[in-house]
mmCIF file as gemmi writes it, N, C-alpha and C atoms, coordinates in Angstrom:
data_model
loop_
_atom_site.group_PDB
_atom_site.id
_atom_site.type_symbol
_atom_site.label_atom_id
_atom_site.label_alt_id
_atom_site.label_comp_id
_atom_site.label_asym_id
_atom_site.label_entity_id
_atom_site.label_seq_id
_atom_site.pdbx_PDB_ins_code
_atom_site.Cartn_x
_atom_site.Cartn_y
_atom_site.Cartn_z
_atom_site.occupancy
_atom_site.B_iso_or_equiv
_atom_site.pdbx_formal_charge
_atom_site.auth_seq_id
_atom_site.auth_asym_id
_atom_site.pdbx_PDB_model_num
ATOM 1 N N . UNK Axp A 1 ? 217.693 -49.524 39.346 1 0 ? 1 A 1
ATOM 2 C CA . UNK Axp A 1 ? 217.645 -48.11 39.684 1 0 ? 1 A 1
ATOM 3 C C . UNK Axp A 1 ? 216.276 -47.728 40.238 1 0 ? 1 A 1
ATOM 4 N N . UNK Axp A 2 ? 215.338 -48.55 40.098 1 0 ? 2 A 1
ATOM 5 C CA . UNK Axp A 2 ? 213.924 -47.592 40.383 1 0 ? 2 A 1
ATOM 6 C C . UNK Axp A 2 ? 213.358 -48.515 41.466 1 0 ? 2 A 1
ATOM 7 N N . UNK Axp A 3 ? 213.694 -49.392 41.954 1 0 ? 3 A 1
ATOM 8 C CA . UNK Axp A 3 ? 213.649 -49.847 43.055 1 0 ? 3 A 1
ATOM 9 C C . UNK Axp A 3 ? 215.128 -49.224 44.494 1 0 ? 3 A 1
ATOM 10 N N . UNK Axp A 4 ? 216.368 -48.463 44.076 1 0 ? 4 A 1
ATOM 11 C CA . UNK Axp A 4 ? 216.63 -48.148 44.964 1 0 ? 4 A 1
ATOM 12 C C . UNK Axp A 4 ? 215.983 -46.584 45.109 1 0 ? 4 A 1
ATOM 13 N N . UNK Axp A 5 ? 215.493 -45.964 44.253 1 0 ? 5 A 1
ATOM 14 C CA . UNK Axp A 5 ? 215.243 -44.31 44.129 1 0 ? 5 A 1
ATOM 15 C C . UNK Axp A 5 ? 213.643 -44.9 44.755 1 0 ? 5 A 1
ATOM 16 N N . UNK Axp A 6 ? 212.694 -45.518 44.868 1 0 ? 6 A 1
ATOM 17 C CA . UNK Axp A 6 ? 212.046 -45.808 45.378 1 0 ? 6 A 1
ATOM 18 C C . UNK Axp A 6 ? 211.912 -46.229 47.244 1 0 ? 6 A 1
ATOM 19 N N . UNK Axp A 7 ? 212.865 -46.822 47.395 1 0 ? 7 A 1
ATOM 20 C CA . UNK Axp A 7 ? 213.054 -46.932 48.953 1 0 ? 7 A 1
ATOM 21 C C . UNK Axp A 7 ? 214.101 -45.664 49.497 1 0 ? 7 A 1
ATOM 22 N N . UNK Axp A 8 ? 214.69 -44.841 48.951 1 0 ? 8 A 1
ATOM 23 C CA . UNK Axp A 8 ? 215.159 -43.653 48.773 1 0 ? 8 A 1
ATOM 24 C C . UNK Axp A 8 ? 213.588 -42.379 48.99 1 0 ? 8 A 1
ATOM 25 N N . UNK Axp A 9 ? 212.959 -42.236 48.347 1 0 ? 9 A 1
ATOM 26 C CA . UNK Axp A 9 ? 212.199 -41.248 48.278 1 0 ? 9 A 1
ATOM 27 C C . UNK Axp A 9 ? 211.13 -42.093 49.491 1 0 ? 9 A 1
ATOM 28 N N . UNK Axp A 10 ? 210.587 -43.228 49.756 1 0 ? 10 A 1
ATOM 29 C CA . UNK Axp A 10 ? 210.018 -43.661 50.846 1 0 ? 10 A 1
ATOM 30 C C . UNK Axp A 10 ? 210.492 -43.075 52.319 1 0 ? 10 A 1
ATOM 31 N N . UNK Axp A 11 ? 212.298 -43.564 52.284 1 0 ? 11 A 1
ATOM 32 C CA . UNK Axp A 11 ? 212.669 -43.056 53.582 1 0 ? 11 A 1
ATOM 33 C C . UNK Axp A 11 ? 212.816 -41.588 53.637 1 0 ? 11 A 1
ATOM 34 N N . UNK Axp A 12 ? 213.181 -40.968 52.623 1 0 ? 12 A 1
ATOM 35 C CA . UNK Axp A 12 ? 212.833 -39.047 52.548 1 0 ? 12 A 1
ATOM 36 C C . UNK Axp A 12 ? 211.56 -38.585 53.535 1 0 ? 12 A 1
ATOM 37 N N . UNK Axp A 13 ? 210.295 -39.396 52.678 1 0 ? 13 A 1
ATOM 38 C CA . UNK Axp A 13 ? 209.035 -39.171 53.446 1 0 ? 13 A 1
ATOM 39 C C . UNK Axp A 13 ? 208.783 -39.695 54.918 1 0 ? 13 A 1
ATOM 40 N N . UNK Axp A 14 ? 208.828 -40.792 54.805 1 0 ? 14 A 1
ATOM 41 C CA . UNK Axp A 14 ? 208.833 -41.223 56.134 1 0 ? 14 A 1
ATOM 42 C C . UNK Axp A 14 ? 209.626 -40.718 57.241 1 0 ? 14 A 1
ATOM 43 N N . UNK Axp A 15 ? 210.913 -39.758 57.018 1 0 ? 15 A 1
ATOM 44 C CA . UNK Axp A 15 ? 211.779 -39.177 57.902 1 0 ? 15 A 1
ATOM 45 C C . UNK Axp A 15 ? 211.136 -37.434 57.847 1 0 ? 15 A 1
ATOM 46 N N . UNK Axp A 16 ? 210.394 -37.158 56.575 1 0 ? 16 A 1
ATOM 47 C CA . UNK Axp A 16 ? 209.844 -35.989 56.705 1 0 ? 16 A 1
ATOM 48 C C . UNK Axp A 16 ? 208.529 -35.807 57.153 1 0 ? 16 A 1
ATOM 49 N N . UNK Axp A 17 ? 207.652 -36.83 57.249 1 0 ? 17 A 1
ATOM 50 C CA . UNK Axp A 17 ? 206.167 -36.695 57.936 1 0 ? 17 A 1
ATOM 51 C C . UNK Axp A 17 ? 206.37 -37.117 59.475 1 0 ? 17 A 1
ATOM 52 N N . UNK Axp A 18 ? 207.734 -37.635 59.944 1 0 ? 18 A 1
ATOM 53 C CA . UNK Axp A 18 ? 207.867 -38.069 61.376 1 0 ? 18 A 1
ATOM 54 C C . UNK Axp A 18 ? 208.222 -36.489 62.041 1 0 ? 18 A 1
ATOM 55 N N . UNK Axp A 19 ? 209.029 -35.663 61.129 1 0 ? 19 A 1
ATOM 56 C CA . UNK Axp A 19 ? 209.654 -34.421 61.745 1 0 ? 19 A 1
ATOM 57 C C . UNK Axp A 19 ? 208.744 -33.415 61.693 1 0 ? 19 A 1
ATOM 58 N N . UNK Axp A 20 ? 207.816 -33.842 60.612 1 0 ? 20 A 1
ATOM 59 C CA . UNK Axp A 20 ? 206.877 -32.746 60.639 1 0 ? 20 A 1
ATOM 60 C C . UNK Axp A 20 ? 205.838 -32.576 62.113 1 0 ? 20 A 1
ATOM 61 N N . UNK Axp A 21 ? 205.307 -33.948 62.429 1 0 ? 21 A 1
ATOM 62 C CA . UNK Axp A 21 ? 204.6 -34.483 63.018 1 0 ? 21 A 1
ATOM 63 C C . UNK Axp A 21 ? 205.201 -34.137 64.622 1 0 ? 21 A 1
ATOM 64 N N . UNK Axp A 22 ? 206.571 -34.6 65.042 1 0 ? 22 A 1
ATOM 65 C CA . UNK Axp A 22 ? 206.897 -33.821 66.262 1 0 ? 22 A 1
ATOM 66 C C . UNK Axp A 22 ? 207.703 -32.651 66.54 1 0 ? 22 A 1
ATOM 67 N N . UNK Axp A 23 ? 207.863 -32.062 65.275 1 0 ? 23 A 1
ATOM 68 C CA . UNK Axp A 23 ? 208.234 -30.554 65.818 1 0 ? 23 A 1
ATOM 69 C C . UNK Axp A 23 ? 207.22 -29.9 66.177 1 0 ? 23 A 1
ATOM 70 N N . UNK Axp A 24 ? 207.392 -28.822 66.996 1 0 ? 24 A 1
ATOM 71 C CA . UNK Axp A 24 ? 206.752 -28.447 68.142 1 0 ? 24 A 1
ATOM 72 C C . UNK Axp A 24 ? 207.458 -26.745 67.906 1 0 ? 24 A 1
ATOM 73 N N . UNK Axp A 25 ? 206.84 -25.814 67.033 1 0 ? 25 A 1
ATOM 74 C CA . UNK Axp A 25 ? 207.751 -24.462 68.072 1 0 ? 25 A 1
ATOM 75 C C . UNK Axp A 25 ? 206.881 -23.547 68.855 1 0 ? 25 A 1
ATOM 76 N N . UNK Axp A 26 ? 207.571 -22.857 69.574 1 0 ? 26 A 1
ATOM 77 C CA . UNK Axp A 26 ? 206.744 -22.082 70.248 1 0 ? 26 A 1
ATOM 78 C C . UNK Axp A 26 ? 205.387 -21.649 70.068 1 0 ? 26 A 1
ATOM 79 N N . UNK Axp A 27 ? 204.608 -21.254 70.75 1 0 ? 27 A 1
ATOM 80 C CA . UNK Axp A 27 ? 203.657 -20.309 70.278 1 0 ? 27 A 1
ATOM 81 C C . UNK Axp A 27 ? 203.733 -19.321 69.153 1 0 ? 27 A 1
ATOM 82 N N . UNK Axp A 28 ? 203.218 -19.583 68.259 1 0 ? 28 A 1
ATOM 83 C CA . UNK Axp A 28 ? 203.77 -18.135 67.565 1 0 ? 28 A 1
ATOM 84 C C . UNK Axp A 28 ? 202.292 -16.937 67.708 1 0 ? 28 A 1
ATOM 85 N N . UNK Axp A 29 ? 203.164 -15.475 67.008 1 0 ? 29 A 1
ATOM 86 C CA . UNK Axp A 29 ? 202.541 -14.443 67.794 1 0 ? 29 A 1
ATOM 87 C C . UNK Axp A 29 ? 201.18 -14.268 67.134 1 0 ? 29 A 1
ATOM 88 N N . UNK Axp A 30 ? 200.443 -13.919 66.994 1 0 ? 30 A 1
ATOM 89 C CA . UNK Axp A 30 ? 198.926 -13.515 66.889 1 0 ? 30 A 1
ATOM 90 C C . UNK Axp A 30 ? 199.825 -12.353 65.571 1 0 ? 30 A 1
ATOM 91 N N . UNK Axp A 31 ? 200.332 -12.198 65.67 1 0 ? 31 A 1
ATOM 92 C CA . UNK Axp A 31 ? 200.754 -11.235 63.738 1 0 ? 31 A 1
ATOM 93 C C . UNK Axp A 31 ? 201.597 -11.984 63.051 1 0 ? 31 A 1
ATOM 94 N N . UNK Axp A 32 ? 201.625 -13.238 63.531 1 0 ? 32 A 1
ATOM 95 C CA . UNK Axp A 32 ? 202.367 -14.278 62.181 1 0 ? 32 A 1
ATOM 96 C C . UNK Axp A 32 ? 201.858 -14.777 61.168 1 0 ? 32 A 1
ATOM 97 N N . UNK Axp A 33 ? 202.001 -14.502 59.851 1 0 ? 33 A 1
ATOM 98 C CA . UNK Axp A 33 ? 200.983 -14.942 59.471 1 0 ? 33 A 1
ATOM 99 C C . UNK Axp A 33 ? 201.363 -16.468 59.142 1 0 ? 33 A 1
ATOM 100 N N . UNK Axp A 34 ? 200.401 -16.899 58.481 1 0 ? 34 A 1
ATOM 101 C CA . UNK Axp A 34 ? 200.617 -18.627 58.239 1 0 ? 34 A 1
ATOM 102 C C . UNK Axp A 34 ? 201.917 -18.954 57.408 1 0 ? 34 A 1
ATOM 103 N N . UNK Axp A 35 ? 202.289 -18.106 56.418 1 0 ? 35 A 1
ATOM 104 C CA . UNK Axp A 35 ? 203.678 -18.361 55.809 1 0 ? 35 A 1
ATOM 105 C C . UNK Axp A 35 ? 204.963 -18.25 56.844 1 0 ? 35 A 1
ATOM 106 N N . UNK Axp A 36 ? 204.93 -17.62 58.299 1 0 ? 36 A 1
ATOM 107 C CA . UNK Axp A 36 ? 205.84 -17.076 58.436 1 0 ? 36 A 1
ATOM 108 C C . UNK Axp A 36 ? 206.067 -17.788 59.582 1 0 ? 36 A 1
ATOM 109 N N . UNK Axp A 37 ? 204.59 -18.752 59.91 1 0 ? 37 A 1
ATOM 110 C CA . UNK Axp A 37 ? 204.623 -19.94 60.798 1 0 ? 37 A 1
ATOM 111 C C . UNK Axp A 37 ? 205.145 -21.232 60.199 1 0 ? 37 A 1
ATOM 112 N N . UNK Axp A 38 ? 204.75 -21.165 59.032 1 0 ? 38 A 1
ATOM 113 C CA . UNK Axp A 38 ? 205.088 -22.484 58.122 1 0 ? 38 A 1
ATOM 114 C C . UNK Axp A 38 ? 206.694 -22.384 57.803 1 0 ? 38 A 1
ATOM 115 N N . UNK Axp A 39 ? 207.13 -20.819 57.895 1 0 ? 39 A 1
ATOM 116 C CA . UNK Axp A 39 ? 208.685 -20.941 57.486 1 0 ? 39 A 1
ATOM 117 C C . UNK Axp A 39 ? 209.492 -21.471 58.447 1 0 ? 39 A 1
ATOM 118 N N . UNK Axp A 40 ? 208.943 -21.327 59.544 1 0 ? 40 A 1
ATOM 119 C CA . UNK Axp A 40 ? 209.588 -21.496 61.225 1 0 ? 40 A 1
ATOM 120 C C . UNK Axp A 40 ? 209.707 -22.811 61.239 1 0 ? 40 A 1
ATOM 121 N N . UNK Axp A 41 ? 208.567 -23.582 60.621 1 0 ? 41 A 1
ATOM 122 C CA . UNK Axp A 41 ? 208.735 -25.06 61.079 1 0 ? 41 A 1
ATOM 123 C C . UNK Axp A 41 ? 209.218 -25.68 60.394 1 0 ? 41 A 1
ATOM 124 N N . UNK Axp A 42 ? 209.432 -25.294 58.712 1 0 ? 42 A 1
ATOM 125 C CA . UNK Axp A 42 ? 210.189 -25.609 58.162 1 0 ? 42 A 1
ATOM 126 C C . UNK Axp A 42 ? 212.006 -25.669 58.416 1 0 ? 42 A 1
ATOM 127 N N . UNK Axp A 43 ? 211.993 -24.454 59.104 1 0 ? 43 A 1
ATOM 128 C CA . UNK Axp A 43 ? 213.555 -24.486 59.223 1 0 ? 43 A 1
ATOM 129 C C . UNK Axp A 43 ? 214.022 -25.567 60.602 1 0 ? 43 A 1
ATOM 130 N N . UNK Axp A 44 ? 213.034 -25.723 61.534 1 0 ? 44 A 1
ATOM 131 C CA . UNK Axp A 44 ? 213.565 -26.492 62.376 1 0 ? 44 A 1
ATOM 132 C C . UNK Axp A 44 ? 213.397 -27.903 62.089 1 0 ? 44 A 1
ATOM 133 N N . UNK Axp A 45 ? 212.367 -28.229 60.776 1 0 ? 45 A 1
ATOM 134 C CA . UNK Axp A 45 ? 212.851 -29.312 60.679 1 0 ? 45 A 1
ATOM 135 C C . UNK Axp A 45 ? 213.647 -29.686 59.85 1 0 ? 45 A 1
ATOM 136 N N . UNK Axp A 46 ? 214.674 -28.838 59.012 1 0 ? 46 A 1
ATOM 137 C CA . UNK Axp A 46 ? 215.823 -28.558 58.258 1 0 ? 46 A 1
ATOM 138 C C . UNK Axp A 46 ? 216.865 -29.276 59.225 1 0 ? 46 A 1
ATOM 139 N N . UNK Axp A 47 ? 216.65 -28.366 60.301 1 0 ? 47 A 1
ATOM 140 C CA . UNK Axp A 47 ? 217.846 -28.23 61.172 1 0 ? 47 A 1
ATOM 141 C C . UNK Axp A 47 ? 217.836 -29.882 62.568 1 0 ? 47 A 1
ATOM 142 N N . UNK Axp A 48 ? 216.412 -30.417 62.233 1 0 ? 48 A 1
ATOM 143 C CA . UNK Axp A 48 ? 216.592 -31.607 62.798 1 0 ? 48 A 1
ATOM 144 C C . UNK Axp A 48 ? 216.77 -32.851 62.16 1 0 ? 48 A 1
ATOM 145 N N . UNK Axp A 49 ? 216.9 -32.627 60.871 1 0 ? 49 A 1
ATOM 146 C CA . UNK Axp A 49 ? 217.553 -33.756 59.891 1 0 ? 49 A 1
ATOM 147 C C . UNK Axp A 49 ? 218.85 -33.252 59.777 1 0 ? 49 A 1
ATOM 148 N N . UNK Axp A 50 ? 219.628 -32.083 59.609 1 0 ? 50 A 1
ATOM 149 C CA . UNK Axp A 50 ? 220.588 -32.068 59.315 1 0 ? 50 A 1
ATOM 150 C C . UNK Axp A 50 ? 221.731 -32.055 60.629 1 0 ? 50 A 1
ATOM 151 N N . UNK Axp A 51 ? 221.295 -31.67 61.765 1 0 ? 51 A 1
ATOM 152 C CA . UNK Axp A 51 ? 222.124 -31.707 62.545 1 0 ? 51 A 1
ATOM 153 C C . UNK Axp A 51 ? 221.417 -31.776 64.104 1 0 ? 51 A 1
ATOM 154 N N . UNK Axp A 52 ? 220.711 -32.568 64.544 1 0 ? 52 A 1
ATOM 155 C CA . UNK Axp A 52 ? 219.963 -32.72 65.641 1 0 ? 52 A 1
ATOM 156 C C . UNK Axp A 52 ? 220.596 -32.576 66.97 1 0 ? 52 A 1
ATOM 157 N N . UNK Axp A 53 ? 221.581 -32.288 67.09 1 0 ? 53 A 1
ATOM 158 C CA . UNK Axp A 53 ? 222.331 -32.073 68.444 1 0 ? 53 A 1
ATOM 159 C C . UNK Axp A 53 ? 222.054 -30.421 68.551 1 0 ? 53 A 1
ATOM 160 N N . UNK Axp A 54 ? 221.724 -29.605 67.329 1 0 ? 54 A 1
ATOM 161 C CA . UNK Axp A 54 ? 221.365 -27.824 67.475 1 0 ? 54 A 1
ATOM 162 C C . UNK Axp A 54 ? 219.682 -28.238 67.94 1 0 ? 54 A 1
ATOM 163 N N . UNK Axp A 55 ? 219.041 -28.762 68.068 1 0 ? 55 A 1
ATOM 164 C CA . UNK Axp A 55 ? 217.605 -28.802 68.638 1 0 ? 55 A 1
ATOM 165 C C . UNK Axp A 55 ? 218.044 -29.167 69.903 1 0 ? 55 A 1
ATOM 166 N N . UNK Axp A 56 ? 218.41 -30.32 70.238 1 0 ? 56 A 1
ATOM 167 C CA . UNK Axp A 56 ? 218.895 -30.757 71.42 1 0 ? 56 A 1
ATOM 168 C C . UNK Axp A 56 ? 219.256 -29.316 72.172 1 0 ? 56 A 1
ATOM 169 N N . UNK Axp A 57 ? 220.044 -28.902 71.526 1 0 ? 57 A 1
ATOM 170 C CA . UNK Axp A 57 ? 220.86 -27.402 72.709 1 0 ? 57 A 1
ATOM 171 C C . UNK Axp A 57 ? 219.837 -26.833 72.997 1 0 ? 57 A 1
ATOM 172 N N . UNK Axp A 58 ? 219.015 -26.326 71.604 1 0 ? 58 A 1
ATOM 173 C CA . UNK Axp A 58 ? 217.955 -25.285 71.304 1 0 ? 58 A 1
ATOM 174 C C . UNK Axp A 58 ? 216.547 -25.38 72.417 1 0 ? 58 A 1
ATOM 175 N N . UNK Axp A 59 ? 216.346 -26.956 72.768 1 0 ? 59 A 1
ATOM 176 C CA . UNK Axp A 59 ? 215.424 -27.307 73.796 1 0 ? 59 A 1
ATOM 177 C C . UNK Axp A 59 ? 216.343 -27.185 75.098 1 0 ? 59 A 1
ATOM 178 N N . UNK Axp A 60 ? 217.037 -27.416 74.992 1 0 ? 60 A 1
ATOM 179 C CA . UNK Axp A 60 ? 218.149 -27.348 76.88 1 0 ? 60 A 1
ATOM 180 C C . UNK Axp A 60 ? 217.811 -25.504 76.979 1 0 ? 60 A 1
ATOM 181 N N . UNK Axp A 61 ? 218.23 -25.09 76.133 1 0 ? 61 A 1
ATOM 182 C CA . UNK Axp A 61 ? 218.666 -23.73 76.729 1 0 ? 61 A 1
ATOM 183 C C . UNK Axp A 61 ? 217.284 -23.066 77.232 1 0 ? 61 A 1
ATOM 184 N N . UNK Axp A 62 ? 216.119 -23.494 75.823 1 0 ? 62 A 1
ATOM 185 C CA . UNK Axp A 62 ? 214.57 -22.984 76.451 1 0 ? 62 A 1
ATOM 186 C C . UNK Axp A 62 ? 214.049 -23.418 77.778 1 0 ? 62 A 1
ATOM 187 N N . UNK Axp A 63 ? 214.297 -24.67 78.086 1 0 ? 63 A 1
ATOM 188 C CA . UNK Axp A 63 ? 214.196 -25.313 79.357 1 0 ? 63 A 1
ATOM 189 C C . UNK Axp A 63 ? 214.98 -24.173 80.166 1 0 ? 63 A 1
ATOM 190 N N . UNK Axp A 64 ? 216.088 -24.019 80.209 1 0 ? 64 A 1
ATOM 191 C CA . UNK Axp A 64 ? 216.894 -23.324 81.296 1 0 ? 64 A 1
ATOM 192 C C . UNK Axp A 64 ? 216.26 -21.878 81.556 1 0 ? 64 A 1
ATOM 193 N N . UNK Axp A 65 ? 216.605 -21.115 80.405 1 0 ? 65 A 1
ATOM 194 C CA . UNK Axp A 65 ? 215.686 -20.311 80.668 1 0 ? 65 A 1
ATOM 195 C C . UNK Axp A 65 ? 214.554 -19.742 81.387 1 0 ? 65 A 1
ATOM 196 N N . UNK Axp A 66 ? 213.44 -21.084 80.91 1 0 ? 66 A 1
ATOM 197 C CA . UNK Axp A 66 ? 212.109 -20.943 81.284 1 0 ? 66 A 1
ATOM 198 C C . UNK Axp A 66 ? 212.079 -21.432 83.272 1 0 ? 66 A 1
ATOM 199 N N . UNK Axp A 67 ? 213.255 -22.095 83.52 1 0 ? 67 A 1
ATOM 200 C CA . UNK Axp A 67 ? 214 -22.519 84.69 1 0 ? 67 A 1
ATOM 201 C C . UNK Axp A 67 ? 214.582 -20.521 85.437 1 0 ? 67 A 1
ATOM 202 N N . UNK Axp A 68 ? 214.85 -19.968 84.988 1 0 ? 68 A 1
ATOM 203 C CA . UNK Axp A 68 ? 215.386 -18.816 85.367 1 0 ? 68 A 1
ATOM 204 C C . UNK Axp A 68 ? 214.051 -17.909 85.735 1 0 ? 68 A 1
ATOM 205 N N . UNK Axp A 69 ? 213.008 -17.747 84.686 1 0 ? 69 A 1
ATOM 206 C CA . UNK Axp A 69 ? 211.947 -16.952 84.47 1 0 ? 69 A 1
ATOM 207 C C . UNK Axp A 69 ? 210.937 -17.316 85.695 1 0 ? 69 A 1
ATOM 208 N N . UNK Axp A 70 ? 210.733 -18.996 85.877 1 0 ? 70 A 1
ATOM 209 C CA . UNK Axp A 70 ? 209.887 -18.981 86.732 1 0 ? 70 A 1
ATOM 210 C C . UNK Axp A 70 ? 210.274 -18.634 88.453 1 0 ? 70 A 1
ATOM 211 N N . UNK Axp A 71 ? 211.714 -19.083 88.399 1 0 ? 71 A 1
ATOM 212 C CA . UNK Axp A 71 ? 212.233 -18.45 89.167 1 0 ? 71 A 1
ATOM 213 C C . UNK Axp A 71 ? 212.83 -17.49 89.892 1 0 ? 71 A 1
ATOM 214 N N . UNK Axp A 72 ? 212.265 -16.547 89.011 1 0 ? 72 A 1
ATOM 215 C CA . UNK Axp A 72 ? 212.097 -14.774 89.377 1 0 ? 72 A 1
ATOM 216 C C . UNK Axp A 72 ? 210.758 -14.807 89.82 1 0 ? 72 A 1
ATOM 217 N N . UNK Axp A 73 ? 209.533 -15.05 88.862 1 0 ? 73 A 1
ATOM 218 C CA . UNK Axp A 73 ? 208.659 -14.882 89.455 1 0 ? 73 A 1
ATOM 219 C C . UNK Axp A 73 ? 208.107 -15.509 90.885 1 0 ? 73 A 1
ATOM 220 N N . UNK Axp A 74 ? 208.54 -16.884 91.441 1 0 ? 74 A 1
ATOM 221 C CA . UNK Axp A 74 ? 208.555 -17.399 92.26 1 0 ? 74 A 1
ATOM 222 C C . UNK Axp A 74 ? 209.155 -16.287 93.71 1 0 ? 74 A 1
ATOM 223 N N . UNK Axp A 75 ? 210.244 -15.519 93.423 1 0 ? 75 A 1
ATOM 224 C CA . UNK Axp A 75 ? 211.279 -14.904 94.41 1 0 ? 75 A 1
ATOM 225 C C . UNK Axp A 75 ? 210.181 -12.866 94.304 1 0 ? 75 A 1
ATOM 226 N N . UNK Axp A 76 ? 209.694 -12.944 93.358 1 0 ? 76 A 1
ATOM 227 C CA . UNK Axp A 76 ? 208.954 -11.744 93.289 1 0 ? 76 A 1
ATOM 228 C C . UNK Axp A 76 ? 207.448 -11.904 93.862 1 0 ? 76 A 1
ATOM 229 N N . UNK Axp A 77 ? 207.405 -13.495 94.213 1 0 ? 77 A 1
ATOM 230 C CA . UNK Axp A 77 ? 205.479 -13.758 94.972 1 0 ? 77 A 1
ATOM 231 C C . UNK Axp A 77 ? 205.14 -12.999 94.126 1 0 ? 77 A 1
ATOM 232 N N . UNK Axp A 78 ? 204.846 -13.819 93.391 1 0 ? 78 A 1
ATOM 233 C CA . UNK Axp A 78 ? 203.694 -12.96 91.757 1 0 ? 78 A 1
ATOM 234 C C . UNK Axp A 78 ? 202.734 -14.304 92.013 1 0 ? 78 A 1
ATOM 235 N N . UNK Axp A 79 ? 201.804 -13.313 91.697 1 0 ? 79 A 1
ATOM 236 C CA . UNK Axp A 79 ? 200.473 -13.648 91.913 1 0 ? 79 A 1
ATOM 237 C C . UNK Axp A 79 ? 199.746 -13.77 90.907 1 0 ? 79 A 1
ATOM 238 N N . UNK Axp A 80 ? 198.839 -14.882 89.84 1 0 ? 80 A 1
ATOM 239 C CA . UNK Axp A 80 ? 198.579 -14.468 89.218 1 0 ? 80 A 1
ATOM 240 C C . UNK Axp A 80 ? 196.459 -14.16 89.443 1 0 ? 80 A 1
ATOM 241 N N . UNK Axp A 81 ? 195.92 -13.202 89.042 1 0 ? 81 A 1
ATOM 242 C CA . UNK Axp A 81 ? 194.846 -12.707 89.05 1 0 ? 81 A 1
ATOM 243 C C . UNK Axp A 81 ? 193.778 -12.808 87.534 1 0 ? 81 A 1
ATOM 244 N N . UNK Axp A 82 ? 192.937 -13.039 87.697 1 0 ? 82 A 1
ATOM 245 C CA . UNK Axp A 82 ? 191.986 -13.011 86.181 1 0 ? 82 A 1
ATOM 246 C C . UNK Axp A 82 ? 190.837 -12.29 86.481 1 0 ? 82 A 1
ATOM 247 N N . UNK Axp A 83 ? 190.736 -11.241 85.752 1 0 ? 83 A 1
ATOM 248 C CA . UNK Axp A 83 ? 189.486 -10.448 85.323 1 0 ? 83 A 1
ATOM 249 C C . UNK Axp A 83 ? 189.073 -10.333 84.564 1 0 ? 83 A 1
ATOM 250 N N . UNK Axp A 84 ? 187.846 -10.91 84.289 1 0 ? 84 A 1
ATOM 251 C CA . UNK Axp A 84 ? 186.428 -11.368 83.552 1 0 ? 84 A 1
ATOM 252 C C . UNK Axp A 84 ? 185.667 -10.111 83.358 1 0 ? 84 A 1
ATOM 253 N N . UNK Axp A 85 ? 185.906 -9.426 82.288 1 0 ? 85 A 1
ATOM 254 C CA . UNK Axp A 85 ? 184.895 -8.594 82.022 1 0 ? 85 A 1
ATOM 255 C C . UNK Axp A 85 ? 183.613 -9.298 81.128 1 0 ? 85 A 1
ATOM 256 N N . UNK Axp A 86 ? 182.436 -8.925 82.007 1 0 ? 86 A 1
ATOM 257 C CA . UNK Axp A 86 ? 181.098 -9.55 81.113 1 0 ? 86 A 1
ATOM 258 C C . UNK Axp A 86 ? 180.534 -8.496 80.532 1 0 ? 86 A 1
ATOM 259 N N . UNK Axp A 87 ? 179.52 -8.864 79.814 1 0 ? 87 A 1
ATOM 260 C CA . UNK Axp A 87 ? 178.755 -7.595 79.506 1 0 ? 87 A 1
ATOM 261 C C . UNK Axp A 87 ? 177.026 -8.127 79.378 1 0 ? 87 A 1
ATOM 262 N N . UNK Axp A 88 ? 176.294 -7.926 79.906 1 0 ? 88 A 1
ATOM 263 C CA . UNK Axp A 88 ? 175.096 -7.887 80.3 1 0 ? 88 A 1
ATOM 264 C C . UNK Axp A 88 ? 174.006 -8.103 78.991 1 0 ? 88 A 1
ATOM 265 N N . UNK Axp A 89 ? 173.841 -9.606 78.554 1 0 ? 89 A 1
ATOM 266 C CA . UNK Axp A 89 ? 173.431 -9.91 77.464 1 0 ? 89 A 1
ATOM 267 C C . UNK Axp A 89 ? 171.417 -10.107 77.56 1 0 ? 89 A 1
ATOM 268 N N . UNK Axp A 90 ? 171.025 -9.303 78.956 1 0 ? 90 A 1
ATOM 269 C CA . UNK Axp A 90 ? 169.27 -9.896 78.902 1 0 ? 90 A 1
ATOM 270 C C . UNK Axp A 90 ? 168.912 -8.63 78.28 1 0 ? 90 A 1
């Protein structure tokens, strides 16, 4: 028994520091706080041990999307501009 609950709790970890390690979510917002970032990544890596074909979609559809978005802005010639405000430190 304590040699299979042993290669049991090995592969737990080893399948949970791999998911930890490449999940990836979005940016999160500048008012998230750290619990509410940590809950996020927790659930997707819930959801990529338990059923990895819902990440699979979950990345297609962001792809598509982000496929739609740039391609408005592309058809709107958006431009993008940066202004540097300094402030005069002598």
């Amino acid at each position: 028994m304590g040699d299979a609950y042993t290669i049991l709790v090995s592969i737990f970890f080893t399948l949970f520091t791999t998911f930890w390690c490449c999940v990836r979510p979005d940016f999160p917002s500048h008012l998230d706080s750290k619990l509410r970032i940590l809950s996020i990544k927790l659930n997707i890596i819930f959801w990529a041990s338990v059923c990895p074909e819902v990440v699979l979609y979950w990345a297609m559809r962001q792809w598509f999307e982000a496929g739609k978005v740039a391609e408005a802005f592309r058809s709107d010639n958006f431009e993008i501009t940066c202004t540097v405000l300094r402030t005069d430190y002598s």
